[in-house]
Residue frames relative to the residue before (quaternion, step in Angstrom):
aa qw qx qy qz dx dy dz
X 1.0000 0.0000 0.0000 0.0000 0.00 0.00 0.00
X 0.6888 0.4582 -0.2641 0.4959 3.86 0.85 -1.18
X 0.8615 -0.0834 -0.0382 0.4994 4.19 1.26 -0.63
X 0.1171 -0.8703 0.4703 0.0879 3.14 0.35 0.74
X 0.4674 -0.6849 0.4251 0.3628 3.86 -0.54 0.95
X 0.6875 -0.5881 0.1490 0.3991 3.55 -0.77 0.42
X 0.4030 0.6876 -0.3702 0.4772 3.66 1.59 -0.75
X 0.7423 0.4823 -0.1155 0.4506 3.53 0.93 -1.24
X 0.7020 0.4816 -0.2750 0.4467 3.51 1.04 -1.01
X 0.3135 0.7859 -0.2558 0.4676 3.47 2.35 -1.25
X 0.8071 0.4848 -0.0735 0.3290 3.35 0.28 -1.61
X 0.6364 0.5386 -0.1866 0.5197 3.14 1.09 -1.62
X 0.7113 0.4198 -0.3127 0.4690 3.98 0.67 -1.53
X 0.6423 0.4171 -0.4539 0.4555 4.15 0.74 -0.35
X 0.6206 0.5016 -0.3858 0.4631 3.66 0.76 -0.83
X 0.4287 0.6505 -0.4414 0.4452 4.02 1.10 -0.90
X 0.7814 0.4873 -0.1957 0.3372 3.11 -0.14 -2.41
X 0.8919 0.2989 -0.1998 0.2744 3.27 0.42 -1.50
X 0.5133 0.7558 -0.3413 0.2210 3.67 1.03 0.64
X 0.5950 0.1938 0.0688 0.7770 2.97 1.83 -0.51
X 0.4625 -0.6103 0.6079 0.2100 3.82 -0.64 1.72
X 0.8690 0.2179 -0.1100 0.4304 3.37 -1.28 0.96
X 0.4581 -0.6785 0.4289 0.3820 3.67 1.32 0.03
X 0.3526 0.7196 -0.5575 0.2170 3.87 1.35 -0.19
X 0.2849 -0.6566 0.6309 0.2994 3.58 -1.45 0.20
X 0.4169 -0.7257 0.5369 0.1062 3.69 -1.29 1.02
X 0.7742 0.4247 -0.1769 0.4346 3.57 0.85 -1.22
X 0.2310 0.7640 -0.5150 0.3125 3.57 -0.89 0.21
X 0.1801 0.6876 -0.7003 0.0658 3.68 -1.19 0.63
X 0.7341 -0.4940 0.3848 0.2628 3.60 -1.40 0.92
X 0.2174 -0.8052 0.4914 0.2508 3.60 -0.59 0.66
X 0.0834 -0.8766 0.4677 0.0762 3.98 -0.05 0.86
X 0.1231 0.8547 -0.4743 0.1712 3.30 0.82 0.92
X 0.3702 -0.7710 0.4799 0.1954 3.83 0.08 1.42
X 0.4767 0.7297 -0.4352 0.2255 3.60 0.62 0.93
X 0.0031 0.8343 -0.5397 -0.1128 3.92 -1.11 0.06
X 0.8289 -0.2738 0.0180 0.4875 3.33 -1.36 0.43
X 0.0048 -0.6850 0.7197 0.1132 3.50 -0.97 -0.13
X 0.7463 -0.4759 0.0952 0.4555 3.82 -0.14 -0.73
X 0.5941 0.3195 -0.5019 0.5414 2.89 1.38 1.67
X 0.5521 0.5632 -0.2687 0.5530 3.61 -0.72 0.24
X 0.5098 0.6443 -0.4558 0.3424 3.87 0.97 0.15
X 0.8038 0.0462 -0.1304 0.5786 3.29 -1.14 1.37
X 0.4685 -0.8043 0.3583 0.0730 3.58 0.94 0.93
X 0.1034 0.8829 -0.4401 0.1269 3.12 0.78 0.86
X 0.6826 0.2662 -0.3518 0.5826 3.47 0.62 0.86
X 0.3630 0.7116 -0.5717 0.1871 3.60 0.71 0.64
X 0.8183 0.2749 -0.3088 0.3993 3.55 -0.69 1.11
X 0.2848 0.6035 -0.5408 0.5121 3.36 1.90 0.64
X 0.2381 -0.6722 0.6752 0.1885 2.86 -1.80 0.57
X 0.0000 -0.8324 0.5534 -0.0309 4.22 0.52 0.63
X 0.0702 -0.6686 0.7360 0.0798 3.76 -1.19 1.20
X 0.2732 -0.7252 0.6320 -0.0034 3.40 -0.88 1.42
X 0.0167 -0.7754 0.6135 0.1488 3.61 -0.75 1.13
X 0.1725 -0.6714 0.6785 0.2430 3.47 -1.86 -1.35
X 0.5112 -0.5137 0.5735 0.3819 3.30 -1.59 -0.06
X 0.6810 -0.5478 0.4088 0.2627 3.80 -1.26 0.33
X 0.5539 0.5332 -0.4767 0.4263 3.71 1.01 -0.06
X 0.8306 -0.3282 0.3274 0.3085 3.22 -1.85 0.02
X 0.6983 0.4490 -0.1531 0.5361 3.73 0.80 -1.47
X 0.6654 0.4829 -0.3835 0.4208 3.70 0.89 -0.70
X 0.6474 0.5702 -0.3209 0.3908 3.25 0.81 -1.28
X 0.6890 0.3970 -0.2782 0.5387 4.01 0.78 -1.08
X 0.4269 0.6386 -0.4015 0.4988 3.77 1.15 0.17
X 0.9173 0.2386 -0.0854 0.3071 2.86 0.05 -1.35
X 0.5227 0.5963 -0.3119 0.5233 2.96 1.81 0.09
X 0.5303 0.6604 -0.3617 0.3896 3.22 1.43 -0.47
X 0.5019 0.6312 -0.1257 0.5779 3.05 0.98 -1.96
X 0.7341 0.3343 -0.2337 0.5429 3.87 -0.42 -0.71
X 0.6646 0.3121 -0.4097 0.5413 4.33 0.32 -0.15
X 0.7655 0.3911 -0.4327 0.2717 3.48 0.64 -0.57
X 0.3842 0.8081 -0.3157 0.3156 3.10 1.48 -0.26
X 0.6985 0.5718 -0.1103 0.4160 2.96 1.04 -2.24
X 0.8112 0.3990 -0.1449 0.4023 3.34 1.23 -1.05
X 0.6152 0.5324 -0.3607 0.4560 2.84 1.65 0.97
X 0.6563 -0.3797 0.1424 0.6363 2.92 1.83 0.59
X 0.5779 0.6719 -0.3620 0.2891 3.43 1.03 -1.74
X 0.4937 -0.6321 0.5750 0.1614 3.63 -1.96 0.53
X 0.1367 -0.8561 0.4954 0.0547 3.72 0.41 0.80
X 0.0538 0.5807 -0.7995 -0.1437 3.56 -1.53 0.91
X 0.4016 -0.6583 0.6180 0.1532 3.04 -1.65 0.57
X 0.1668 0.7032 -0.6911 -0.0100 3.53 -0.43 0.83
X 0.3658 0.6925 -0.6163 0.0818 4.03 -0.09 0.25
X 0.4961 0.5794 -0.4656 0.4488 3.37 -1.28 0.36
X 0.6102 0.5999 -0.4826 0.1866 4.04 0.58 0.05
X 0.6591 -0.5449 0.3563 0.3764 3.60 -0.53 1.00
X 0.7830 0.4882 -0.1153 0.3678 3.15 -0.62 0.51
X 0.2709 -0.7577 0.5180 0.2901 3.74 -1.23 -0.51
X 0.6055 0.4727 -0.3921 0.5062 3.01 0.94 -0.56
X 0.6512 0.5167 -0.4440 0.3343 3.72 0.45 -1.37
X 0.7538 0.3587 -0.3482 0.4265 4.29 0.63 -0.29
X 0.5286 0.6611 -0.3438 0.4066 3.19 1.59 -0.08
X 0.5446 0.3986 -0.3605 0.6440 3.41 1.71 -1.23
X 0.6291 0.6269 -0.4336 0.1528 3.50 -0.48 -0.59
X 0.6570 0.4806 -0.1285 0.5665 3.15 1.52 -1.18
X 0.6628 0.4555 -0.3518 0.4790 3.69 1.27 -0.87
X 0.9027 0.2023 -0.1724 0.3384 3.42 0.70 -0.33
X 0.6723 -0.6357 0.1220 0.3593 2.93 1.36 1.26
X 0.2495 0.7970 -0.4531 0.3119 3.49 1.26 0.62
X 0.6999 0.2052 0.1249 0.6727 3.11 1.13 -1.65
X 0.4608 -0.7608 0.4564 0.0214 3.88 -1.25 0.66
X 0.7284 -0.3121 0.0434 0.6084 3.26 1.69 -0.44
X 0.3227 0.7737 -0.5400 0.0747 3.21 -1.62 0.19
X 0.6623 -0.6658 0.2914 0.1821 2.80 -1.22 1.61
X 0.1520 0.8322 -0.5284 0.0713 3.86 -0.33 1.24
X 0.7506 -0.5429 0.2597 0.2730 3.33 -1.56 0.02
X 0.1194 -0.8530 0.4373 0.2588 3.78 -0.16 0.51
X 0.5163 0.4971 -0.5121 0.4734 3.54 0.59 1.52
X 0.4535 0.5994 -0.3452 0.5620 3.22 1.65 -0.91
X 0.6533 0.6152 -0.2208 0.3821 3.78 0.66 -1.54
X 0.9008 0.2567 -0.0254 0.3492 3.23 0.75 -1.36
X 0.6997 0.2902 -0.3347 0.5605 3.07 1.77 -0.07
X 0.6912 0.3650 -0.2611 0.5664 3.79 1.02 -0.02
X 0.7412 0.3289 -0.3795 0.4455 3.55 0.33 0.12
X 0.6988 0.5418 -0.1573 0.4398 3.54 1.11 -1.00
X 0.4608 -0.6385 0.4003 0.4688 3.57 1.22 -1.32
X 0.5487 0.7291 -0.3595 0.1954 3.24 1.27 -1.09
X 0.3445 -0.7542 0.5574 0.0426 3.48 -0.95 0.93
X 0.7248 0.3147 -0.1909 0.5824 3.62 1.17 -0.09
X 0.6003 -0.5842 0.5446 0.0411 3.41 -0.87 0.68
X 0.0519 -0.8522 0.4896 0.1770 3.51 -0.60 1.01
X 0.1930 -0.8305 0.2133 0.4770 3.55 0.55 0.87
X 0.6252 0.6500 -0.3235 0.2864 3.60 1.08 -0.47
X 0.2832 -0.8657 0.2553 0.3242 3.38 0.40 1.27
X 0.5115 0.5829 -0.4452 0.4477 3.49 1.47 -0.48
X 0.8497 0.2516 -0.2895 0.3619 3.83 0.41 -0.55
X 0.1281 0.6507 -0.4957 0.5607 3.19 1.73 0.79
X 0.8805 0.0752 -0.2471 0.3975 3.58 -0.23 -0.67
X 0.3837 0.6176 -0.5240 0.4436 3.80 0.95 0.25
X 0.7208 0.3713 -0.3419 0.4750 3.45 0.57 -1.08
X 0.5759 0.5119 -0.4587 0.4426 3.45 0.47 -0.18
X 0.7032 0.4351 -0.3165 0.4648 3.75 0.35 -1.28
X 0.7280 0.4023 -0.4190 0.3641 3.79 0.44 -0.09
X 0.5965 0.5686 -0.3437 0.4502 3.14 1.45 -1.11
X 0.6507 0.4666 -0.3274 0.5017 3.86 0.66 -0.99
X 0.4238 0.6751 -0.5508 0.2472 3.98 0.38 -0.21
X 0.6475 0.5969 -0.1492 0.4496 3.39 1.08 -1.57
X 0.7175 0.4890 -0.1619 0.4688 3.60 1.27 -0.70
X 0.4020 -0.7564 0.4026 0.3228 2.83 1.69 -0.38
X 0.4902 0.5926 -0.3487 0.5357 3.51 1.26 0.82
X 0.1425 -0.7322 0.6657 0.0201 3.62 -0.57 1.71
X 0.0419 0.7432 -0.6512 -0.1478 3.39 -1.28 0.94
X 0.4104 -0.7384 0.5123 0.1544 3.11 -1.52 0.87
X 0.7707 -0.4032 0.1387 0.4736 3.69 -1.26 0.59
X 0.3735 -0.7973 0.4333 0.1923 3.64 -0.55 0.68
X 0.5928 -0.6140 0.3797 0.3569 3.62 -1.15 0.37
X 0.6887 -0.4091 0.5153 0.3045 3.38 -1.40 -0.32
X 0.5657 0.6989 -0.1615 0.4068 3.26 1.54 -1.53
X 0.0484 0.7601 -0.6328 0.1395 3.83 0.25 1.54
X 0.0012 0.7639 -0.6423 -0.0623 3.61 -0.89 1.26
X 0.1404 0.7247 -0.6508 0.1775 3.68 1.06 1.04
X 0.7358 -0.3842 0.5019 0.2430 3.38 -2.27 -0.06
X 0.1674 0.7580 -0.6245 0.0865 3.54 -0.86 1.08
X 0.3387 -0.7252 0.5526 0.2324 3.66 -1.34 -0.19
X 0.0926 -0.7676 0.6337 -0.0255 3.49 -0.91 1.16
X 0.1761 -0.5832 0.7929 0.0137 3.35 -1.82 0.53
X 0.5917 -0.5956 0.5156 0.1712 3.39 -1.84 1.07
X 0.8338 -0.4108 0.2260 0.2914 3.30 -1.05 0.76
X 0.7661 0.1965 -0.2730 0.5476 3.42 0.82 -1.24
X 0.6553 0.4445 -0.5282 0.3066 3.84 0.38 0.24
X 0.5946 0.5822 -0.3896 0.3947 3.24 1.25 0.21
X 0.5879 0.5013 -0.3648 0.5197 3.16 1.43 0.05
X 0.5475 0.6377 -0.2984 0.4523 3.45 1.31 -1.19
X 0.8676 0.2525 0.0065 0.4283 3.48 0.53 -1.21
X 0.3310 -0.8059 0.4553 0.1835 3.74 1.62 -0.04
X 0.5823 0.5431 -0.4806 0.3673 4.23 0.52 0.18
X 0.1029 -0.7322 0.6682 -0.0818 3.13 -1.14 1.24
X 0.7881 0.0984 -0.2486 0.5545 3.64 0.99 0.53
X 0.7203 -0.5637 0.3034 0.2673 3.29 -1.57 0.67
X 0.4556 0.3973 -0.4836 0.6330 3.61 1.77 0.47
X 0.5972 0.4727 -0.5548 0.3348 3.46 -0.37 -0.43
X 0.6853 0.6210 -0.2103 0.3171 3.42 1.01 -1.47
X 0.7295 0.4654 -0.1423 0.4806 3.14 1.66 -0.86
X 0.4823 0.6505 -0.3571 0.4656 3.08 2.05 -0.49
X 0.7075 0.4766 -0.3280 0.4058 3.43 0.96 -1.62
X 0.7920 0.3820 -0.3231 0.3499 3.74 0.62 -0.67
X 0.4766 0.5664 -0.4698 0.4809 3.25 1.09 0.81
X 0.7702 0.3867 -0.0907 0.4990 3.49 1.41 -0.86
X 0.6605 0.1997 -0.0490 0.7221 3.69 1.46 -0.30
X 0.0765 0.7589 -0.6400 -0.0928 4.13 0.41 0.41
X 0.4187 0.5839 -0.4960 0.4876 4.17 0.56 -0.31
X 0.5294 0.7259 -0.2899 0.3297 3.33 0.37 -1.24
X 0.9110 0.1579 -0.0072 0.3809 3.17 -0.26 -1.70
X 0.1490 0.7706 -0.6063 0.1277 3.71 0.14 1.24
X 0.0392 0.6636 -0.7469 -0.0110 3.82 -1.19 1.24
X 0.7260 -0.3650 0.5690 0.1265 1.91 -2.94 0.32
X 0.3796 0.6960 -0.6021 0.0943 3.59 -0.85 -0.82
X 0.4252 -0.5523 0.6715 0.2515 3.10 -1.71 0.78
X 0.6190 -0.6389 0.3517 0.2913 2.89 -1.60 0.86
X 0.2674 0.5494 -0.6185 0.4941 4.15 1.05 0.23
X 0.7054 0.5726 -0.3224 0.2658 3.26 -0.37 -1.52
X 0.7715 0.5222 -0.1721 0.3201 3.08 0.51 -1.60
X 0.7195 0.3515 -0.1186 0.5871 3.53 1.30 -0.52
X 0.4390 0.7839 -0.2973 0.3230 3.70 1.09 -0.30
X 0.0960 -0.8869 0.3245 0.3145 3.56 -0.13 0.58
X 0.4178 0.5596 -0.3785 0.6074 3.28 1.93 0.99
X 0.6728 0.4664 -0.2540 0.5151 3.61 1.12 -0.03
X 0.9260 0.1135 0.0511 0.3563 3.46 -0.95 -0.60
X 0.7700 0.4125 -0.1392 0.4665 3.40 0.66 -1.64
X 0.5399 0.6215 -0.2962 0.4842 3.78 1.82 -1.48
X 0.8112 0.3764 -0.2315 0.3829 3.00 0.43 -1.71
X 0.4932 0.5710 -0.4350 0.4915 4.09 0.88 0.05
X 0.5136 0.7206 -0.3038 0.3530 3.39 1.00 -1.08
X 0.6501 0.5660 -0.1994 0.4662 2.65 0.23 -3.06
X 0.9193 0.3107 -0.1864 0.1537 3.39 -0.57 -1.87
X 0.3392 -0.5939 0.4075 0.6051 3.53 1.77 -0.21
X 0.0379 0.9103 -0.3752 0.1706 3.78 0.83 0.65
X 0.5120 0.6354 -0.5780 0.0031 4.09 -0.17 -0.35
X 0.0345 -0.6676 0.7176 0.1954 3.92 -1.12 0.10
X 0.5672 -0.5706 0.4729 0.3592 2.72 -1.85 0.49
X 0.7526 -0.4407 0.3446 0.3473 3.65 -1.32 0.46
X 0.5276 0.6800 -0.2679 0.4329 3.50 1.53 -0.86
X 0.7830 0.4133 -0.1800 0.4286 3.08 0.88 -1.66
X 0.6833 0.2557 -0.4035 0.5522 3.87 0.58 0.01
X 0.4917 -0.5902 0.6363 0.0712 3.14 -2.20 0.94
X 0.1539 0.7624 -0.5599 -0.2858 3.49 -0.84 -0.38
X 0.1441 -0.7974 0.5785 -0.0937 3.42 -1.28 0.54
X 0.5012 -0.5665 0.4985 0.4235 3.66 -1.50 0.18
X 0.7230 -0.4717 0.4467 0.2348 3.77 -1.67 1.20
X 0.5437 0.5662 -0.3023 0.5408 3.79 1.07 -0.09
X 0.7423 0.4870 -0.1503 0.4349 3.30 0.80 -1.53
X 0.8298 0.1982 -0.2495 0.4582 3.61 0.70 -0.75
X 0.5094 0.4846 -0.6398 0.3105 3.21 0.33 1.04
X 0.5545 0.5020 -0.4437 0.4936 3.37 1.46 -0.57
X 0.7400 0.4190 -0.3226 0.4158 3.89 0.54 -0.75
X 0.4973 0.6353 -0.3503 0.4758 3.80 0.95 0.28
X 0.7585 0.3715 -0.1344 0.5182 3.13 1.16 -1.48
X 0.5708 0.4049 -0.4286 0.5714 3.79 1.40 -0.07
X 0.3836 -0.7802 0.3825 0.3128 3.82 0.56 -0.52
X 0.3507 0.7401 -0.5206 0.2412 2.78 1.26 0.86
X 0.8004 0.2233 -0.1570 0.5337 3.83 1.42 0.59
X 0.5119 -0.7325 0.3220 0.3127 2.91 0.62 2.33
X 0.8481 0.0718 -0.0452 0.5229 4.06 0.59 -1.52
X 0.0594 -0.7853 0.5902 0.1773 3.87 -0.65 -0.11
X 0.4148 -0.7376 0.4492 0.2865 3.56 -1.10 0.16
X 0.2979 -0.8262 0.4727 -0.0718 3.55 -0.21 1.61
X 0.4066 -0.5663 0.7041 0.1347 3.95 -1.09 0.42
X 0.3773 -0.7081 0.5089 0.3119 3.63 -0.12 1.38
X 0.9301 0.0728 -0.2039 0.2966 3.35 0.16 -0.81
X 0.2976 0.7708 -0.5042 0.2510 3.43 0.64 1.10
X 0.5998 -0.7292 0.1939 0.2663 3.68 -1.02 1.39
X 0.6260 0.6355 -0.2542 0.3737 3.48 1.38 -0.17
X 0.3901 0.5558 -0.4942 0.5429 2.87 2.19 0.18
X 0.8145 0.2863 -0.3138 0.3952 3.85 -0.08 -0.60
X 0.5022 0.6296 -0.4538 0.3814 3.84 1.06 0.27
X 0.6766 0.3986 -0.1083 0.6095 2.96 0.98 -1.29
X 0.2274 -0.8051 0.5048 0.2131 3.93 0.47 0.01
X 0.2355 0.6634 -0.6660 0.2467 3.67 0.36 1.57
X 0.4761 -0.6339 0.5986 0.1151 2.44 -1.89 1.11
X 0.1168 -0.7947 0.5744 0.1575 3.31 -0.57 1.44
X 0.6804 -0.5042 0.4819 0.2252 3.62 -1.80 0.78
X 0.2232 -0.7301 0.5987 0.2423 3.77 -0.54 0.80
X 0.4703 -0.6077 0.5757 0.2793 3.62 -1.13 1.07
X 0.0955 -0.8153 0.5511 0.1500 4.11 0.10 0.44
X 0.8325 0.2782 -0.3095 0.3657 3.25 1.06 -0.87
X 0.4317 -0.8241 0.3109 0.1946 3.59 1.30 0.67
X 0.1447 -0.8534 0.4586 -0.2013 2.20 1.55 2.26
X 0.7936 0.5237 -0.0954 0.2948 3.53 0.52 -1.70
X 0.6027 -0.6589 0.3827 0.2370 3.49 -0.42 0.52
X 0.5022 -0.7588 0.3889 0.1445 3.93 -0.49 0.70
X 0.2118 0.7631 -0.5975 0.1254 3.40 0.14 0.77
X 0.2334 -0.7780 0.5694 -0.1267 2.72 -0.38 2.18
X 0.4187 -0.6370 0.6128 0.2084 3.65 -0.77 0.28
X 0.4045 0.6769 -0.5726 0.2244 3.55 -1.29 1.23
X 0.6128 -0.6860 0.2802 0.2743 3.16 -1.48 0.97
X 0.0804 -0.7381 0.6411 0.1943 3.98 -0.94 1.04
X 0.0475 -0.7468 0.6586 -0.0791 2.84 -1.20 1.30
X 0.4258 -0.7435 0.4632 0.2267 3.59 -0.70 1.58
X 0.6857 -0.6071 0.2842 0.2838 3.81 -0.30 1.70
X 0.6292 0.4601 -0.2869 0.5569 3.38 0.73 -1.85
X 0.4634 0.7182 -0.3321 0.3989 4.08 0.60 -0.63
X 0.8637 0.3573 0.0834 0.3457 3.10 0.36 -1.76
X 0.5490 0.6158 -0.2402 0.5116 2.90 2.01 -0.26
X 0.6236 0.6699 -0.0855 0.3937 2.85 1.57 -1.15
X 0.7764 0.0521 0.2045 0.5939 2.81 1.45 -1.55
X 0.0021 -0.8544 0.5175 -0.0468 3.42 0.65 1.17
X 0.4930 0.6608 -0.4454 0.3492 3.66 0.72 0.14
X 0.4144 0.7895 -0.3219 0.3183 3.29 1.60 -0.61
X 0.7428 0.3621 -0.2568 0.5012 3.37 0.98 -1.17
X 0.5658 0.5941 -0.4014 0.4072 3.56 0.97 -0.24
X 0.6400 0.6499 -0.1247 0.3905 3.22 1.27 -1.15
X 0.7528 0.3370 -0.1251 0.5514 3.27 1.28 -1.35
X 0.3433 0.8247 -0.3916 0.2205 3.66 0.99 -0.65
X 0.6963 0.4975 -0.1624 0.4911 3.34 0.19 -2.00
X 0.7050 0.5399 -0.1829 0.4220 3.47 0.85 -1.49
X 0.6892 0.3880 -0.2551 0.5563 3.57 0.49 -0.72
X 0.7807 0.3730 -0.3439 0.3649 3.99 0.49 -0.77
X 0.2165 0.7989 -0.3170 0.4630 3.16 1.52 0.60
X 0.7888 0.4810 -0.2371 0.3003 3.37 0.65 -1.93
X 0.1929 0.7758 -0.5956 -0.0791 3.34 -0.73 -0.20
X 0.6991 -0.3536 0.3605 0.5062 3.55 -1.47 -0.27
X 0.8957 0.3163 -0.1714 0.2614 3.69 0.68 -0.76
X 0.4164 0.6523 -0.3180 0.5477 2.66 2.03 1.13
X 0.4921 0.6802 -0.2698 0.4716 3.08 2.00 -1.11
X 0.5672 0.7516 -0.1759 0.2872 2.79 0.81 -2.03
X 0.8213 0.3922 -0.0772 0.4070 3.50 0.30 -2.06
X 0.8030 0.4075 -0.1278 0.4157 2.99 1.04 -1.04
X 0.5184 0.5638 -0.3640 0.5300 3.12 1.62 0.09
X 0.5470 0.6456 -0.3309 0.4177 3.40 1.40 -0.76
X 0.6649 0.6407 -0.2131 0.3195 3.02 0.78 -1.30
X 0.7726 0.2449 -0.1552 0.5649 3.70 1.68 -0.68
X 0.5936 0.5570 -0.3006 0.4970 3.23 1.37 -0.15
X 0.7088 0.2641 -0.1716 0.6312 3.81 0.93 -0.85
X 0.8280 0.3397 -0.2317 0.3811 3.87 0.46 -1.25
X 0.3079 -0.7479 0.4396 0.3905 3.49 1.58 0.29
X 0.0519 0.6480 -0.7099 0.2711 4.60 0.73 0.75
X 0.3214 -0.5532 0.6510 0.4084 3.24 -1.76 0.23
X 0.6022 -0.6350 0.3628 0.3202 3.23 -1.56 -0.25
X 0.4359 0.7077 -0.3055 0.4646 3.16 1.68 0.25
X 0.5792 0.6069 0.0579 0.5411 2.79 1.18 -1.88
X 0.5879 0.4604 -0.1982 0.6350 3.89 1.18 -0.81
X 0.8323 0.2454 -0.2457 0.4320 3.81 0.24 -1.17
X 0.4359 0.5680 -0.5265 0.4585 3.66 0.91 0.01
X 0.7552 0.3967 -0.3272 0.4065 3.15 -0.02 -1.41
X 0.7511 0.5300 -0.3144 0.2370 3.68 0.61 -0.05
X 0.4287 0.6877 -0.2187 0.5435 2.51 2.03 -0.74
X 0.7400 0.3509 -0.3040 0.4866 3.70 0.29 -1.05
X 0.6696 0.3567 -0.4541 0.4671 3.76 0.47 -0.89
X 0.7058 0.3969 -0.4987 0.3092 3.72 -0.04 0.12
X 0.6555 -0.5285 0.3887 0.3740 3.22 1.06 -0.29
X 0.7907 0.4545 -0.3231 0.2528 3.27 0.74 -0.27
X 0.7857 0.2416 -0.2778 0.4971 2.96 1.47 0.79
X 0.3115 -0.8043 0.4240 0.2764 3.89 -0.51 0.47
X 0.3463 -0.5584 0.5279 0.5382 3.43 -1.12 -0.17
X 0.5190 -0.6544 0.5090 0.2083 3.35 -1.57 0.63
């Protein structure tokens, strides 16, 4: 859902196109959230915008974009909600062509599936520069980006971290060079063939297992098989909530093998002209994000079954950055 390889992205942009003549979006319903400034959204600086705020269809997008959509409201602004659209590309076109007005996406997703780019930038700050120039042409303004990296990582359960002592992705490569039994993953099968996934990351670390020693499976399954140990490592979404439910310990990528998927606001240019207060508006809100905000609040719909609406509100007010009206 967060990068599909291109065969996959290929797929998604005809399925996009062909749901709605003209690429228009149909669905959508007003967001009426009884809220006002708190310490964003002061002196309403988007009252009388009308702004349709979208997302992709996973868990983390949806409380995104719902975020994004309260701060709006509490800046005065009129909110449709269209988040939730299958896919990546389909919220990507939306925003590029003016269906939709903003939302908060990925700047690896950006740069290696929307752009073409085949290399990674490892510095995440110029990870998203290259994006913000490259998207000009598309008519797509991005603003400053989060902290909030939902890139690829590998975790193990509590007592094999004690059992085995690796906290990065050399150690990991150290032990299967010195204990090959040892090292048994998870991984969906993308993963497993990916040259940002599996094969890269064997590469990166001077890395080979034997075929025996890795599993594949559905992204559901190996956190539940990680946390039984019945697979010493699994592959994990840094900031997904079942990493801190289940208390795994996730592996730090030292040699920043993996690709950045930074969080940051897209906002469709012609948009932003209109309404440059946006970035003032959204700022506070985005430098906020991080993985261990992701984390909690993903947790909250993914383990505590919360909606995700119903998840960002409530966050929004306890931070302050919005009231109830």
């Amino acid at each position: 859902m967060r990068r599909p390889t291109a065969p996959v992205a290929a797929t998604a942009l005809l399925a996009a196109l062909a749901v709605v003549p003209g690429c228009g979006l149909t669905s959508g319903s007003p967001m009426v959230d009884d809220v006002k400034p708190g310490s964003v959204g002061r002196g309403q600086p988007l009252k009388g915008a009308d702004l349709t705020v979208t997302s992709k269809e996973f868990t983390e997008q949806l409380v995104l974009g719902a975020i994004m959509g309260i701060a709006f409201q509490a800046a005065g602004a009129d909110v449709l909600d269209r988040t939730g659209i299958q896919g990546s590309i389909g919220s990507r076109e939306a925003v590029r062509n003016g269906d939709a007005d903003a939302g908060y996406e990925y700047t690896g997703t950006a740069w290696i599936t929307y752009l073409g780019n085949s290399d990674p930038i490892a510095d995440p700050g110029k990870q998203w520069e290259a994006v913000r120039e490259a998207d000009r042409k598309n008519g797509l303004t991005w603003l400053a980006p989060s902290a909030l990296n939902n890139t690829y990582a590998l975790a193990m359960n509590r007592t094999n971290s004690k059992k085995y002592g690796t906290r990065t992705l050399s150690e990991v490569a150290a032990l299967a060079r010195s204990d090959p039994k040892a090292v048994t993953v998870c991984v969906e099968s993308e993963f497993a063939n990916r040259a940002d996934g599996m094969p890269g990351m064997e590469k990166a670390y001077g890395m080979k297992l034997p075929g025996g020693n890795i599993t594949q499976m559905d992204t559901g399954i190996i956190y539940t098989q990680v946390k039984k140990g019945s697979c010493t490592y699994g592959e994990v979404f840094t900031t997904d909530g079942r990493i801190k439910s289940m208390d795994l310990a996730v592996m730090t990528d030292d040699r920043k093998f993996f690709p950045n998927y930074n969080v940051a606001p897209q906002i469709n240019s012609r948009t932003f002209e209109k309404y440059p207060a946006i970035a003032d508006v959204l700022a506070p809100v985005t430098a906020r994000l991080d993985n261990a905000v992701a984390q909690e609040l993903n947790a909250k719909v993914d383990v505590d079954g919360e909606d995700p609406h119903a998840v960002a509100l409530d966050w929004m007010k306890a931070e302050g950055f919005v009231k109830e009206g």
